[in-house]
Biotite code that builds the C-alpha atoms (Angstrom):
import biotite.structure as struc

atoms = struc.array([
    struc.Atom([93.346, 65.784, 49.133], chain_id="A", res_id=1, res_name="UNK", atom_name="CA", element="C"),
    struc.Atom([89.952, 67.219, 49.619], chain_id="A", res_id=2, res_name="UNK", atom_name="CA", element="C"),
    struc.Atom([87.874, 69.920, 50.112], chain_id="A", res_id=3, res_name="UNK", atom_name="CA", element="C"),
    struc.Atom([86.416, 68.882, 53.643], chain_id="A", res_id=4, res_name="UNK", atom_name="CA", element="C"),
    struc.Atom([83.879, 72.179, 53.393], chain_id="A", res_id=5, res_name="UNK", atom_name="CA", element="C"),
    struc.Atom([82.256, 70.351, 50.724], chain_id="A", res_id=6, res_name="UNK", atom_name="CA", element="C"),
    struc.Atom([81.434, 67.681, 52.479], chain_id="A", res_id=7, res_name="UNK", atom_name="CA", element="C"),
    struc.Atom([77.963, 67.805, 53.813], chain_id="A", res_id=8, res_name="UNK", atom_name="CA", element="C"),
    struc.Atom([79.398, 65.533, 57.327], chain_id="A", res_id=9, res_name="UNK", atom_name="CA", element="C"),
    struc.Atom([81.732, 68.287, 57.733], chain_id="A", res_id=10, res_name="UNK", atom_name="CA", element="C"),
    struc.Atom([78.593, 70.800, 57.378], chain_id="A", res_id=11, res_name="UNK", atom_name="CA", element="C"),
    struc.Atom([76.504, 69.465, 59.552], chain_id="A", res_id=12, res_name="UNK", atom_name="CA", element="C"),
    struc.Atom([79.195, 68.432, 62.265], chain_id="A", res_id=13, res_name="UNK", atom_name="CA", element="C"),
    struc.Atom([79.921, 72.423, 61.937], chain_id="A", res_id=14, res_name="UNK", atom_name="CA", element="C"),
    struc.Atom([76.491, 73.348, 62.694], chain_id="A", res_id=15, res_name="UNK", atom_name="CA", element="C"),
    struc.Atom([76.490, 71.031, 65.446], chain_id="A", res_id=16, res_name="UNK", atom_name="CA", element="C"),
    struc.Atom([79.277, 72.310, 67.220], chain_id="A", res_id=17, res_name="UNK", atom_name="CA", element="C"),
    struc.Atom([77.777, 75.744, 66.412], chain_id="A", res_id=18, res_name="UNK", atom_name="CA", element="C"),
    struc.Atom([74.722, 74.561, 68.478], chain_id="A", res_id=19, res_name="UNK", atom_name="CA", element="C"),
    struc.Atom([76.470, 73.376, 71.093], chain_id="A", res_id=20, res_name="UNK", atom_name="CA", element="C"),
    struc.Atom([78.623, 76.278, 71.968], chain_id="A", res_id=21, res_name="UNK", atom_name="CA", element="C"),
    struc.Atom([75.693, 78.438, 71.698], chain_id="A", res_id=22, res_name="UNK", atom_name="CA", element="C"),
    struc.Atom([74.059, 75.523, 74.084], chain_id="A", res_id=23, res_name="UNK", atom_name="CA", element="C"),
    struc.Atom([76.652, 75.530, 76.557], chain_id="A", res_id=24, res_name="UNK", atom_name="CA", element="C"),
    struc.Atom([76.623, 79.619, 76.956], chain_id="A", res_id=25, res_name="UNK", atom_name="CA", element="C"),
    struc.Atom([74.087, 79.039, 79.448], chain_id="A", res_id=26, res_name="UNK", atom_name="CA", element="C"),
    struc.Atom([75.823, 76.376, 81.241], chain_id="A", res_id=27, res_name="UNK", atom_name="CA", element="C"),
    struc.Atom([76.784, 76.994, 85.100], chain_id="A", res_id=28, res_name="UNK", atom_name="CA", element="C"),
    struc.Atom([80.060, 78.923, 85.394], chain_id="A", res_id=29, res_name="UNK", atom_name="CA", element="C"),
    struc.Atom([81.279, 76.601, 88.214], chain_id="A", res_id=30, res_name="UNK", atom_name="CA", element="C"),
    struc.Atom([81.129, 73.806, 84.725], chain_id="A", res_id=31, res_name="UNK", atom_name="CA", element="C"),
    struc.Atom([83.714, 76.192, 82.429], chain_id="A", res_id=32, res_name="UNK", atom_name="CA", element="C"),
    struc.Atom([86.865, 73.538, 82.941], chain_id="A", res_id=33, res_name="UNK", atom_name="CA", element="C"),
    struc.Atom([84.378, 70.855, 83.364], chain_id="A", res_id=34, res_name="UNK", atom_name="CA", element="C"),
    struc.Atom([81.553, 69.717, 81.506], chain_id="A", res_id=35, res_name="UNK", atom_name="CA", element="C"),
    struc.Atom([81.259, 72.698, 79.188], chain_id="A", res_id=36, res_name="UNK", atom_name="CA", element="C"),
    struc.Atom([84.881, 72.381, 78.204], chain_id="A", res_id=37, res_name="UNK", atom_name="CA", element="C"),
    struc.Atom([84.702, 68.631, 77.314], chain_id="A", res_id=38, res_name="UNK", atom_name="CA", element="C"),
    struc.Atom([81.321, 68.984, 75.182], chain_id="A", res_id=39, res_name="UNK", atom_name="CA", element="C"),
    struc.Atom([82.656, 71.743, 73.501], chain_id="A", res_id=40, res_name="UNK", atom_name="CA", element="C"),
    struc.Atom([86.233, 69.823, 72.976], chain_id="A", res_id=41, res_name="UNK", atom_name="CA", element="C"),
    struc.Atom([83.987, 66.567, 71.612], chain_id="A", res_id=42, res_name="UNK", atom_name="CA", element="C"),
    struc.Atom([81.755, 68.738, 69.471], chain_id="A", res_id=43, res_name="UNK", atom_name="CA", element="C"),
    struc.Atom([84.730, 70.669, 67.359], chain_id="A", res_id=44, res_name="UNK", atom_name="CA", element="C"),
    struc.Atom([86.804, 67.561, 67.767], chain_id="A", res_id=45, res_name="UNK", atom_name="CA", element="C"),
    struc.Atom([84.038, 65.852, 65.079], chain_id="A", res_id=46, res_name="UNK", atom_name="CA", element="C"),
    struc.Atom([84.448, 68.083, 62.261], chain_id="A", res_id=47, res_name="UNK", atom_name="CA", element="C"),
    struc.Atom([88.335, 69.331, 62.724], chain_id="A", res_id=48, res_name="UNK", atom_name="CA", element="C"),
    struc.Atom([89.145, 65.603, 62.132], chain_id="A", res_id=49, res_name="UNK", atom_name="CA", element="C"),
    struc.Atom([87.337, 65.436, 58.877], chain_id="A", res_id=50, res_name="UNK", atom_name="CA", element="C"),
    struc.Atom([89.330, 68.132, 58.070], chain_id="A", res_id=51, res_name="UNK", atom_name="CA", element="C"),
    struc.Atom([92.530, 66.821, 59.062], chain_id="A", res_id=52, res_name="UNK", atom_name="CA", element="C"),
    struc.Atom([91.738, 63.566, 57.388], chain_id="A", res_id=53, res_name="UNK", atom_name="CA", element="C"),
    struc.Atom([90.777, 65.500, 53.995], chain_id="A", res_id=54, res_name="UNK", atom_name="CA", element="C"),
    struc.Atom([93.953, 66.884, 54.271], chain_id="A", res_id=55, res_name="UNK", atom_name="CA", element="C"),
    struc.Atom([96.400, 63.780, 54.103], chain_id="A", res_id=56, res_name="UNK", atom_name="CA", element="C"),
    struc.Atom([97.487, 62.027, 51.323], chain_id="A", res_id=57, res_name="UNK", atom_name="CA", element="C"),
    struc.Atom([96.106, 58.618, 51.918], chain_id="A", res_id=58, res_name="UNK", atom_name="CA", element="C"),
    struc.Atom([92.989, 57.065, 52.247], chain_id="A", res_id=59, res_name="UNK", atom_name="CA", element="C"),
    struc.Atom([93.739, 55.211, 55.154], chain_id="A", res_id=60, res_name="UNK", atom_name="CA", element="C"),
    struc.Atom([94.831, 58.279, 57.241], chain_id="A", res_id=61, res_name="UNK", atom_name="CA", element="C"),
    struc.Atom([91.400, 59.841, 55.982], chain_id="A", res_id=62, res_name="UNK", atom_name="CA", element="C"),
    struc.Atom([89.505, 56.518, 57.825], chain_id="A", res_id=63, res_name="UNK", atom_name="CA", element="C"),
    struc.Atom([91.866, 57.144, 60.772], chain_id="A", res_id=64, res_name="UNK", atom_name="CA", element="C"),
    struc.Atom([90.586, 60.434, 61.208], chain_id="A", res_id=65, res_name="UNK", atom_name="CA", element="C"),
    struc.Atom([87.107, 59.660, 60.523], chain_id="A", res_id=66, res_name="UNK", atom_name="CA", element="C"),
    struc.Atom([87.366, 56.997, 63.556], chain_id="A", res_id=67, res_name="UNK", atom_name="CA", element="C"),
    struc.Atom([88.688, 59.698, 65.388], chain_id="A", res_id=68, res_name="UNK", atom_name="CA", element="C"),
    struc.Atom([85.752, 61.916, 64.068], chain_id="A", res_id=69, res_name="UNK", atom_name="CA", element="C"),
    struc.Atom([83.201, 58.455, 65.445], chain_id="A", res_id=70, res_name="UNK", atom_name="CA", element="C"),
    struc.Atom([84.674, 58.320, 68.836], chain_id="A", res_id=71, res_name="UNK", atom_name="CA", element="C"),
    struc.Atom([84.173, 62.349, 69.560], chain_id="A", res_id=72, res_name="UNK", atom_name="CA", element="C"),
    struc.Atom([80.490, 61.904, 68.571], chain_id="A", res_id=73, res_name="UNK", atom_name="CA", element="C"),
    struc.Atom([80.133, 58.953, 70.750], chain_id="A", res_id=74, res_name="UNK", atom_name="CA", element="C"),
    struc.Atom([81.465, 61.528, 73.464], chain_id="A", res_id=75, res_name="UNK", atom_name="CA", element="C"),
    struc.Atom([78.951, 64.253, 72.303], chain_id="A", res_id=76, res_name="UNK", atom_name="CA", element="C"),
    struc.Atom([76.297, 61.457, 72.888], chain_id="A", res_id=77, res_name="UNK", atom_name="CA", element="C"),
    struc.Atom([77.217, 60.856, 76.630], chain_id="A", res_id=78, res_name="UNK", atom_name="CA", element="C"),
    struc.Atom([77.775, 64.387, 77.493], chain_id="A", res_id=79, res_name="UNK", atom_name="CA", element="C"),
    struc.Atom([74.570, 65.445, 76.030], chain_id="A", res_id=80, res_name="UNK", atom_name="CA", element="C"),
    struc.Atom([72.813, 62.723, 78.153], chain_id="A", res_id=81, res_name="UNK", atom_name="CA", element="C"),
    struc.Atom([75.043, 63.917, 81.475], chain_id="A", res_id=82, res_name="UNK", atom_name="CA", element="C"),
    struc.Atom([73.856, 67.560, 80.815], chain_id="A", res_id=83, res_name="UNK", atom_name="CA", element="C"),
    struc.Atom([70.511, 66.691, 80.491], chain_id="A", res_id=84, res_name="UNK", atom_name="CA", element="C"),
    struc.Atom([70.563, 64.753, 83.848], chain_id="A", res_id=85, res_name="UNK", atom_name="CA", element="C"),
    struc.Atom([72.788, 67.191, 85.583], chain_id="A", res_id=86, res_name="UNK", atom_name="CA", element="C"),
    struc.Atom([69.551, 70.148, 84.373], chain_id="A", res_id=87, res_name="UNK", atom_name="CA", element="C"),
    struc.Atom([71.525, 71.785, 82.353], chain_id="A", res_id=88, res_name="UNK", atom_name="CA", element="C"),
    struc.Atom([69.399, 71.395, 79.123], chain_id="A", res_id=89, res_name="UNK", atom_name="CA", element="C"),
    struc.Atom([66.322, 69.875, 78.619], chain_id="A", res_id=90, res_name="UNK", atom_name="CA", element="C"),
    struc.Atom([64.869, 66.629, 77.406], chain_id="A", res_id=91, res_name="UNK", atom_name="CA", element="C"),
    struc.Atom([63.350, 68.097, 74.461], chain_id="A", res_id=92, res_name="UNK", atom_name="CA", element="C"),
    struc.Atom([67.148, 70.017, 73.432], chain_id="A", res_id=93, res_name="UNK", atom_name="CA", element="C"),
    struc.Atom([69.006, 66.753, 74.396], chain_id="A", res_id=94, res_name="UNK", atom_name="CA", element="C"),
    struc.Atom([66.603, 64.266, 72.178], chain_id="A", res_id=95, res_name="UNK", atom_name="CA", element="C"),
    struc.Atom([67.457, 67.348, 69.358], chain_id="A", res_id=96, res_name="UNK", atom_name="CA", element="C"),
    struc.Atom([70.702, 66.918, 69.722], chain_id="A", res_id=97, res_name="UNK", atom_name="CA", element="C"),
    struc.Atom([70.983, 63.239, 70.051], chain_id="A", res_id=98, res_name="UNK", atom_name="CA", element="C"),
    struc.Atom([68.940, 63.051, 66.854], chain_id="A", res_id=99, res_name="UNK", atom_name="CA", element="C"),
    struc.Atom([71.543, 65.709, 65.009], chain_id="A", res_id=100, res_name="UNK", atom_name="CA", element="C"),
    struc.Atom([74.561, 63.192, 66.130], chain_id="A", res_id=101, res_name="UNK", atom_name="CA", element="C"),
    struc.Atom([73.310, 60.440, 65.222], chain_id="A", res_id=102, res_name="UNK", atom_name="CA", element="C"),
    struc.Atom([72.717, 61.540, 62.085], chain_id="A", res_id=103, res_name="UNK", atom_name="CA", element="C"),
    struc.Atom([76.358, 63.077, 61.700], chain_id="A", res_id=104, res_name="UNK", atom_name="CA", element="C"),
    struc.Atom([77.647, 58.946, 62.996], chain_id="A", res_id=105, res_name="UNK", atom_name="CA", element="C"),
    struc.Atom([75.593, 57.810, 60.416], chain_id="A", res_id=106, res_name="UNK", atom_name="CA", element="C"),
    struc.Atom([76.885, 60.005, 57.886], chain_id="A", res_id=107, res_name="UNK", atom_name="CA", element="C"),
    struc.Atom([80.764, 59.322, 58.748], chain_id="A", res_id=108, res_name="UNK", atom_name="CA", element="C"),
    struc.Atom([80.344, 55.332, 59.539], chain_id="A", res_id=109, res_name="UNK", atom_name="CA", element="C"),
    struc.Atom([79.108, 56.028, 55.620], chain_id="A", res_id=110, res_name="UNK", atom_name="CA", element="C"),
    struc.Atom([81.679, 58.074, 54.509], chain_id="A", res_id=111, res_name="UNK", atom_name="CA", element="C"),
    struc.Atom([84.508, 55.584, 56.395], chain_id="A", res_id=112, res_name="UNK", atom_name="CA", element="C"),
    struc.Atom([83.135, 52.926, 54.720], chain_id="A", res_id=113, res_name="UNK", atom_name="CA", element="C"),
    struc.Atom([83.464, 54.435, 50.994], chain_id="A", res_id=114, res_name="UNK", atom_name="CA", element="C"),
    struc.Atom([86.918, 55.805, 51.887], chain_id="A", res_id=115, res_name="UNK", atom_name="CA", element="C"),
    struc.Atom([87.787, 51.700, 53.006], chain_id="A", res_id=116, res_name="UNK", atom_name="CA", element="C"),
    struc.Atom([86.442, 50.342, 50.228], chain_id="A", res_id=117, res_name="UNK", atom_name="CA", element="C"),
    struc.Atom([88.855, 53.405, 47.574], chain_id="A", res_id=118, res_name="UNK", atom_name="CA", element="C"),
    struc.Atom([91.501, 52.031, 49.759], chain_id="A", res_id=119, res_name="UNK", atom_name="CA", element="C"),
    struc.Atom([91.018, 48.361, 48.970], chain_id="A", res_id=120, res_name="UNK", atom_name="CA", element="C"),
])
């Protein structure tokens, strides 16, 4: 078992999802089951399955969670590019944001790939 919290993915997934319900604040009222909802859902989704991961026993139900963890950012991605196109944020906060997933895929795809290798 870990300490997720330690874990600078888990950091910086939680400062994402910070920014993005701060973000989304401004978003149209008619979007509050909609869009605003599913970014939000995709954004905590990331670093609560870190944590559920660092929780289990085993090192493959850690990568499970960490795929999990991959597949919410690759929502985040979309819905950052719909909200941009719908003018809901800007070009300049979307490319921001893109940047600060990509860096949080980069850092689990690294992270899944040590906790695969401790499982082999």
């Amino acid at each position: 078992m870990r300490d997720f919290k330690s874990l600078l993915v888990w950091q910086k997934s939680h400062e994402l999802t910070l920014s993005v319900y701060e973000l989304t604040s401004d978003f149209p009222r008619s979007e509050i089951y909609g869009l605003t909802s599913q970014i939000r859902r995709s954004s905590s989704s990331i670093p609560t399955n870190i944590a559920e991961g660092c929780g289990r026993t085993s090192q493959s139900q850690m990568a499970h969670f960490l795929n999990i963890s991959l597949g919410s950012a690759s929502e985040l991605r979309y819905q950052i590019i719909l909200a941009r196109d719908l003018n809901y944020i800007s070009n300049k906060m979307c490319k921001e944001l893109s940047v600060s997933v990509d860096e949080v895929m980069k850092m689990l795809t690294s992270l899944h790939q040590q906790v695969q290798r401790t499982n082999s």
